[in-house]
N, C-alpha and C positions, 0 to 999 in steps of 0.2 A: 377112296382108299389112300389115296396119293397125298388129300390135305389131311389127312387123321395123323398121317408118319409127318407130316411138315409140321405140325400144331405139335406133338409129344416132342418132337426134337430141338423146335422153339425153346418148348416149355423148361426141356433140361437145359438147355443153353445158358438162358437167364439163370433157373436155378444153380447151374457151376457158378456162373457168374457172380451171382450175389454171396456165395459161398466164398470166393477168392477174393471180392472188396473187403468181404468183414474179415477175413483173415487176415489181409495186408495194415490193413486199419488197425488192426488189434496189435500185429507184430512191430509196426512202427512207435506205437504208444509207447509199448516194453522197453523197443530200445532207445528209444528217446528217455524214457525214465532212469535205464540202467547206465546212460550216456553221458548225461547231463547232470552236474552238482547242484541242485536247482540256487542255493545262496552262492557259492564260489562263480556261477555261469552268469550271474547279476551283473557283476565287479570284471570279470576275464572274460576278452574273447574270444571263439573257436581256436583260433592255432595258438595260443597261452595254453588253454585246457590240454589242445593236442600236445602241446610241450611237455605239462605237467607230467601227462600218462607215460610220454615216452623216458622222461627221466624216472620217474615213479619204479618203473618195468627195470631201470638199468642197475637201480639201489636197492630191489627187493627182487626176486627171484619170482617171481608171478606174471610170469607171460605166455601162459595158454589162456584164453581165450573163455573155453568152456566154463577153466575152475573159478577164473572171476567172477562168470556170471553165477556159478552155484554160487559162492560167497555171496551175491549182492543181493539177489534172491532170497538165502539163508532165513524164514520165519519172515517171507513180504507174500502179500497179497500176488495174485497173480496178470491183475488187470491193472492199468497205466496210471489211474490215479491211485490205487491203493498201495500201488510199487512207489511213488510217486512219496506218496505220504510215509509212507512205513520206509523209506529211504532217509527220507528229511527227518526223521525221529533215530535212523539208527546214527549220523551224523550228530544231534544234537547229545545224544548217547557218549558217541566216542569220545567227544570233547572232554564230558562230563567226568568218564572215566580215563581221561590222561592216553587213550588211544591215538594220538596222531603221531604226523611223522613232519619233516622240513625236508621240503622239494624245492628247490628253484628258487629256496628267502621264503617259502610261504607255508605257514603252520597250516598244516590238512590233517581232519582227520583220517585214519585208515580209510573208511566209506567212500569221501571224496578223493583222494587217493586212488585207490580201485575204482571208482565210477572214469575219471581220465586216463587212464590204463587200459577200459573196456573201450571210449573213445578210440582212442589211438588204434587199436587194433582193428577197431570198426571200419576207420577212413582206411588203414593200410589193404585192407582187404577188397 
């Protein structure tokens, strides 16, 4: 009786387990997508972007956290390459349609803009 309850409670273990890698997996992907300007992150390094976001935050009045991330989200895919892609297309959008702004000497669109915004708040936290 004694290995039946050691074998089930194994069994859950692993199963939590594989449960909490693909969630961490999954959640990293997100914020990596939602964090990173995939063309602006080319060209700049980590604390440039971090600069970006915290100037960004000081000239637009958008520093909660949550509503960035619904903006960035807004009509994307929910998994890291489809955030991923449908971010890189809402950027190339902005441009298109005259949506940027000038932070720091550097023409961003809105998207990359709020993508170092959610940065900065990521590291602050």
């Amino acid at each position: 009786m004694k290995r039946r309850k050691f074998l089930l409670v194994s069994i859950f273990a692993l199963f939590l387990s594989l449960i909490s890698l693909w969630y961490f997996k999954f959640k990293s992907a997100k914020t990596k997508a939602l964090s990173y300007p995939t063309d602006l992150s080319e060209i700049c390094d980590h604390e440039t972007l971090i600069q970006i976001g915290n100037t960004y935050m000081t000239l637009i009045n958008e520093n909660d956290k949550r509503n960035l991330k619904e903006l960035l989200v807004q009509d994307a895919g929910m998994m890291g390459n489809d955030l991923e892609i449908t971010l890189k297309s809402k950027v190339a959008e902005d441009f298109n349609s005259g949506n940027t702004i000038l932070v720091d000497g550097w023409l961003l669109s809105i998207t990359e803009a709020r993508q170092c915004a959610f940065l900065y708040m990521s590291e602050a936290n």
